[in-house]
C-alpha positions as CSV (number, residue, x, y, z in Angstrom):
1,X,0.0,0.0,0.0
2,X,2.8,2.4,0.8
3,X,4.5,1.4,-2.3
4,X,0.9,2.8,-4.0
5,X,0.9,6.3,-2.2
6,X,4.4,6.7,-2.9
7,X,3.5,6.1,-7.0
8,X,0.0,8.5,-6.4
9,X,2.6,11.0,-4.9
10,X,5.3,11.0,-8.1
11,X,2.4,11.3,-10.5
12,X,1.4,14.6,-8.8
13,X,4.5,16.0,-8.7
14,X,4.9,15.2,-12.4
15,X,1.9,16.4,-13.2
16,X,1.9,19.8,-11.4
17,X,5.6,20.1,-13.2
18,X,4.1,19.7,-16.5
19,X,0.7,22.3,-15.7
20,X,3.3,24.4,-14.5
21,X,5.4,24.4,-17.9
22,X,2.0,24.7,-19.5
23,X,1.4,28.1,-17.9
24,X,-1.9,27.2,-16.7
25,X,-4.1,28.6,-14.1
26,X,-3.3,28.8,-10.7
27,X,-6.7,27.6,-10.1
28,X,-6.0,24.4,-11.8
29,X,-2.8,23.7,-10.2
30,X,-4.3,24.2,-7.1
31,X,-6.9,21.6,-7.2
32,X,-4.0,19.0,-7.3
33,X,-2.9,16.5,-4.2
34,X,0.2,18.3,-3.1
35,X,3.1,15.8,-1.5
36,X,0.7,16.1,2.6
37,X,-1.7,14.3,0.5
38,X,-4.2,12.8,3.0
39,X,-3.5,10.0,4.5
40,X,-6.6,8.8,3.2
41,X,-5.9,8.3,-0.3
42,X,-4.9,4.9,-0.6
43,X,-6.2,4.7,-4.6
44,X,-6.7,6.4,-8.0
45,X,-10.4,7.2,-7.2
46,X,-9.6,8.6,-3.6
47,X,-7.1,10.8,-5.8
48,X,-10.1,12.0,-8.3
49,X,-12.1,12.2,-5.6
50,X,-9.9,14.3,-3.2
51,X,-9.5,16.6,-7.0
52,X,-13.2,17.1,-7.9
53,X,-13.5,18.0,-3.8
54,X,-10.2,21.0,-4.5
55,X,-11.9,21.8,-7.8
56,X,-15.4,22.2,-6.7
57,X,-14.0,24.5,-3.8
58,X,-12.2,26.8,-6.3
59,X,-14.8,27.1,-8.3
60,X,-17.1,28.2,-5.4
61,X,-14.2,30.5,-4.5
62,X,-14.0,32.2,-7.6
63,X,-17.8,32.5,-7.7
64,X,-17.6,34.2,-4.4
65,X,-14.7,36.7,-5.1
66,X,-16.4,37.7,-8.1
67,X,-19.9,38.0,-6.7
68,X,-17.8,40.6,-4.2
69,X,-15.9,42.5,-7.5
70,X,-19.3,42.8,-9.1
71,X,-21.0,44.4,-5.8
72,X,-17.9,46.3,-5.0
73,X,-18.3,48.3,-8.5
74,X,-22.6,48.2,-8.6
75,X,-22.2,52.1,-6.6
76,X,-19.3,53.4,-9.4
77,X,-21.9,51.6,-12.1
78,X,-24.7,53.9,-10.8
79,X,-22.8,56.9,-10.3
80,X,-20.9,56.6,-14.3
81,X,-24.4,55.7,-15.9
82,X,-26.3,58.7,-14.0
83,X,-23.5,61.0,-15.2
84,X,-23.7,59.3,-18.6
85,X,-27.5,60.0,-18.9
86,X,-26.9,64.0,-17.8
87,X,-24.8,64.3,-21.0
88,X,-27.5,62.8,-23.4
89,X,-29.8,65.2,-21.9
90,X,-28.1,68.3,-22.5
91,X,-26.6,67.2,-25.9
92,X,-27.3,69.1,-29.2
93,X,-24.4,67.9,-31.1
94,X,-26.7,67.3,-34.0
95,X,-30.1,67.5,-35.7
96,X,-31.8,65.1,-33.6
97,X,-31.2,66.3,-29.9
98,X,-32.9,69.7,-31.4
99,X,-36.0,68.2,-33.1
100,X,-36.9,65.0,-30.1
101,X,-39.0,65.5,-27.3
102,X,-37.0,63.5,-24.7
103,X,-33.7,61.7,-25.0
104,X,-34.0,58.0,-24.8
105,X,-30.6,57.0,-22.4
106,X,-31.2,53.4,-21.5
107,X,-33.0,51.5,-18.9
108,X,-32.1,48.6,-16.9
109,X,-29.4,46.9,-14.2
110,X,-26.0,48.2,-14.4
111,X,-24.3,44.6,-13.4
112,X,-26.5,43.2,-16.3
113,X,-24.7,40.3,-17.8
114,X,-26.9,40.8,-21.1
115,X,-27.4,44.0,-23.1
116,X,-30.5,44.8,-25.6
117,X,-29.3,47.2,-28.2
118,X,-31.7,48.7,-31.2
119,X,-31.1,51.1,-33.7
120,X,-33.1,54.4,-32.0
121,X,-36.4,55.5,-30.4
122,X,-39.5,55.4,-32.1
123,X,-42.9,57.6,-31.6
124,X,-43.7,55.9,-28.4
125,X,-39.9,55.6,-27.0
126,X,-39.9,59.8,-27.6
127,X,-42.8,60.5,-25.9
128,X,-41.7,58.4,-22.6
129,X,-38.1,58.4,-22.5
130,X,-37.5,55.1,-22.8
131,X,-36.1,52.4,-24.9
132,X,-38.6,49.6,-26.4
133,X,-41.8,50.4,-25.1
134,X,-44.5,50.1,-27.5
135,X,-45.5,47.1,-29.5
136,X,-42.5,46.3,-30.1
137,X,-41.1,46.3,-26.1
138,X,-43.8,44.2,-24.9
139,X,-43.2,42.0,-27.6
140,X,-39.6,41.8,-26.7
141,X,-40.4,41.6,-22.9
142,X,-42.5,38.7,-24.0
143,X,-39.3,36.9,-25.3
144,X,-36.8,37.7,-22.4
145,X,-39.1,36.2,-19.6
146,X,-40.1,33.0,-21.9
147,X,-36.6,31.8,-23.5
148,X,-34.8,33.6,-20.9
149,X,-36.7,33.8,-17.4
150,X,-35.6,37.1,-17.2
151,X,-37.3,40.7,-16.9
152,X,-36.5,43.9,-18.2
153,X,-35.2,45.2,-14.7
154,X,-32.5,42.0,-15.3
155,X,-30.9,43.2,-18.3
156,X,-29.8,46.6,-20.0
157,X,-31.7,48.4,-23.0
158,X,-30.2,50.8,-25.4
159,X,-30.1,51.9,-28.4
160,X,-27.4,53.7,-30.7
161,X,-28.5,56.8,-31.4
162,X,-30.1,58.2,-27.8
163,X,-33.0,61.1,-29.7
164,X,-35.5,60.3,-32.3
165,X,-34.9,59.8,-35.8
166,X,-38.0,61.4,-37.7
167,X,-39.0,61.9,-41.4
168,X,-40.0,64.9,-40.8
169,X,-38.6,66.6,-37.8
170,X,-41.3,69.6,-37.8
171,X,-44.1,67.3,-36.6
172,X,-43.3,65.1,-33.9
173,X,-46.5,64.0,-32.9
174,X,-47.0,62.5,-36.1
175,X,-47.1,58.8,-36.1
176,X,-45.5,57.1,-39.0
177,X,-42.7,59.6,-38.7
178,X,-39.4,57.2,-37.6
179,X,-36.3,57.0,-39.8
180,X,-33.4,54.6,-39.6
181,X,-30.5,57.0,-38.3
182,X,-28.0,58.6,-40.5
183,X,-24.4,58.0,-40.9
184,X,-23.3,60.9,-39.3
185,X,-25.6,61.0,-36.7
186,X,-24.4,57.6,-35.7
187,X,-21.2,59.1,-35.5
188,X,-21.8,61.7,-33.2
189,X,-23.7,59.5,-31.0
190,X,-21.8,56.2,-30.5
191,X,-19.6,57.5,-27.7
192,X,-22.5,57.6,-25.7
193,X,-23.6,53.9,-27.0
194,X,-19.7,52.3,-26.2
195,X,-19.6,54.7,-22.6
196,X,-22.4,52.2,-21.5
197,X,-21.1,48.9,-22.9
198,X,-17.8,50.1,-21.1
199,X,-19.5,50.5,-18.1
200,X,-22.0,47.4,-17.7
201,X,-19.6,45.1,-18.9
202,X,-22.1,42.8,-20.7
203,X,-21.1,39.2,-21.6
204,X,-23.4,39.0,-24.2
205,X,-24.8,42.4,-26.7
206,X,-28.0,41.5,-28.8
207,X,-28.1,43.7,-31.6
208,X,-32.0,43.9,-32.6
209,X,-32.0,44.5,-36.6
210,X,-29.8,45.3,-39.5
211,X,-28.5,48.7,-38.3
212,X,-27.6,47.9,-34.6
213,X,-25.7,44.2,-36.0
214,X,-23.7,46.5,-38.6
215,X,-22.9,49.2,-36.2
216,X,-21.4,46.5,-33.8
217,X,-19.9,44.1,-36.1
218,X,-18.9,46.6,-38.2
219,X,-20.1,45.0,-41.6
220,X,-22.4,46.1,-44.5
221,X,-24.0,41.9,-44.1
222,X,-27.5,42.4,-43.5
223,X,-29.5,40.7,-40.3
224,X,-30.4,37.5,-42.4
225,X,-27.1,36.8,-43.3
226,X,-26.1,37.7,-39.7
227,X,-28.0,36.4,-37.4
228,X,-27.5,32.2,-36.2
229,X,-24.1,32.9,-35.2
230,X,-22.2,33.8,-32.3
231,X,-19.0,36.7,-32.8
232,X,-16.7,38.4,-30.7
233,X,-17.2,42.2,-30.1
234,X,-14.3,43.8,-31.8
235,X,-14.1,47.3,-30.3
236,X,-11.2,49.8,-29.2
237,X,-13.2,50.9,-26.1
238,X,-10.7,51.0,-23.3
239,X,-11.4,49.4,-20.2
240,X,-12.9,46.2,-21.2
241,X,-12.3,43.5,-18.8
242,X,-13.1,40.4,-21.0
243,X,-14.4,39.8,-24.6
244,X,-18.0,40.6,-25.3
245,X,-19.7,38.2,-27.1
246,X,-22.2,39.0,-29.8
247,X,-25.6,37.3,-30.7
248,X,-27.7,39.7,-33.2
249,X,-31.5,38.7,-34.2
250,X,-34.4,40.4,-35.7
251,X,-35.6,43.6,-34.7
252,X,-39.3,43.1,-32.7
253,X,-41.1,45.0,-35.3
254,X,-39.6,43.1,-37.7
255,X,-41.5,39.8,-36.1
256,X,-44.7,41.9,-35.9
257,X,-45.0,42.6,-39.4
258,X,-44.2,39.1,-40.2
259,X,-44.6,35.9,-38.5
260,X,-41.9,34.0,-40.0
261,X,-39.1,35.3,-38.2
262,X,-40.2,34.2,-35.0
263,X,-38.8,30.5,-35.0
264,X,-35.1,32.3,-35.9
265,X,-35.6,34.6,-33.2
266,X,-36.2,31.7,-30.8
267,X,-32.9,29.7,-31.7
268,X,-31.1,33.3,-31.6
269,X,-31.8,33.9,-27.9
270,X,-31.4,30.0,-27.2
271,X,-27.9,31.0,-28.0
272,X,-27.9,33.9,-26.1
273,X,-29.2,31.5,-22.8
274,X,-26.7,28.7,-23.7
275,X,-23.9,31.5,-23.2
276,X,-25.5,33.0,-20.3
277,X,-25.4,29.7,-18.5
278,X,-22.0,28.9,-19.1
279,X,-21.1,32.1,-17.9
280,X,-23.0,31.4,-14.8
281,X,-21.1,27.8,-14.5
């Protein structure tokens, strides 16, 4: 038996060698039997078993230490987004923050691990100062609770341009009046869009039609061609603590006018839950 702990013992001093030449995590290498192995480990399956027991207590440890980053930074979230949203409301940097008739910031939880993102307020979204709140909000409110099981409160809503795109900006309270944004009014407005993303830290952006997936993958590929895959968020913002992934789908107005578009909705944000639970994990 002593000859078996003394062969258990070599193996994990070989094996932390060779982890350690692999430059691997500390977390991994910490999960192995040092050399004051128990005294209990008299096989290979007390060894695993002794290993899933380090592992599963590292893991818990890292969940709790991050659980404590995320709470420590919640106030400074707060505090940026607040200031963020007092800029949008005095801006006039171009056409649109003259002609709307409230800026649309953004709504939901600053630690939010996924963010909405659309191309800019409607009719309704003007007239309340909020993102996605006609048809087209309960619609995707809808989706979030039944693929997702989470509310609006859970997640963050923007859009890319912050004031209301409009045909005609001389009559506001005309309905049928929205626009796609312009070029250059992306331009002057997507520091205000990236200033968010830097601050929430999302794992996962949604980009909800053709305009918002361009803008963020930076591609002229429409949402059809798009949409089904998962990308990495290629950005210069500063201050980006991991890589955002990126799952874009169909705009909810899209799915109102036609039906069809609902079953490739539903696999998009089945991607979007499978990455949110192995973020979780």
């Amino acid at each position: 038996m002593s000859h078996l702990k003394d062969e258990l013992k070599k193996l994990s001093r070989d094996l932390r060698a060779w982890l350690k030449d692999q430059d691997e995590n500390l977390i991994y290498t910490s999960a192995v039997p040092s050399d004051n192995a128990p005294a209990n480990i008299d096989s290979v399956e007390d060894l695993m078993a002794e290993t899933e027991k380090n592992e599963a207590m590292a893991a818990a440890e890292h969940l709790f230490f991050q659980a404590a980053a995320e709470k420590k930074f919640e106030p400074q979230k707060k505090i940026s987004l607040e200031s963020l949203r007092e800029q949008v409301i005095a801006c006039r940097d171009c056409p649109l923050g003259i002609s709307r008739l409230n800026p649309v910031f953004g709504i939901g939880s600053p630690k939010a691990k996924l963010m909405f993102v659309g191309e800019g307020p409607g009719f309704q979204e003007d007239h309340q100062g909020e993102p996605f709140v006609g048809r087209s909000g309960q619609l995707l409110d809808k989706i979030m609770e039944k693929v997702l099981s989470l509310r609006r409160s859970d997640v963050y809503i923007a859009n890319i341009v912050k004031c209301h795109p409009m045909k005609n900006p001389e009559t506001p309270e005309a309905h049928s009046n929205d626009r796609p944004p312009a070029p250059d009014e992306i331009e002057k407005c997507r520091h205000y869009l990236e200033e968010q993303i830097r601050i929430i830290q999302p794992v996962c952006i949604v980009p909800l039609g053709s305009v918002a997936a361009k803008f963020l993958l930076k591609t002229n590929k429409g949402i059809s061609f798009l949409r089904g895959h998962v990308y990495d968020y290629e950005s210069d913002i500063p201050g980006l603590r991991h890589t955002i992934k990126v799952i874009p789908t169909y705009h909810p107005a899209a799915l109102l006018r036609n039906q069809n578009l609902k079953r490739d909705t539903w696999h998009d944000i089945l991607l979007v839950k499978d990455l949110l639970d192995s973020a979780s994990q």
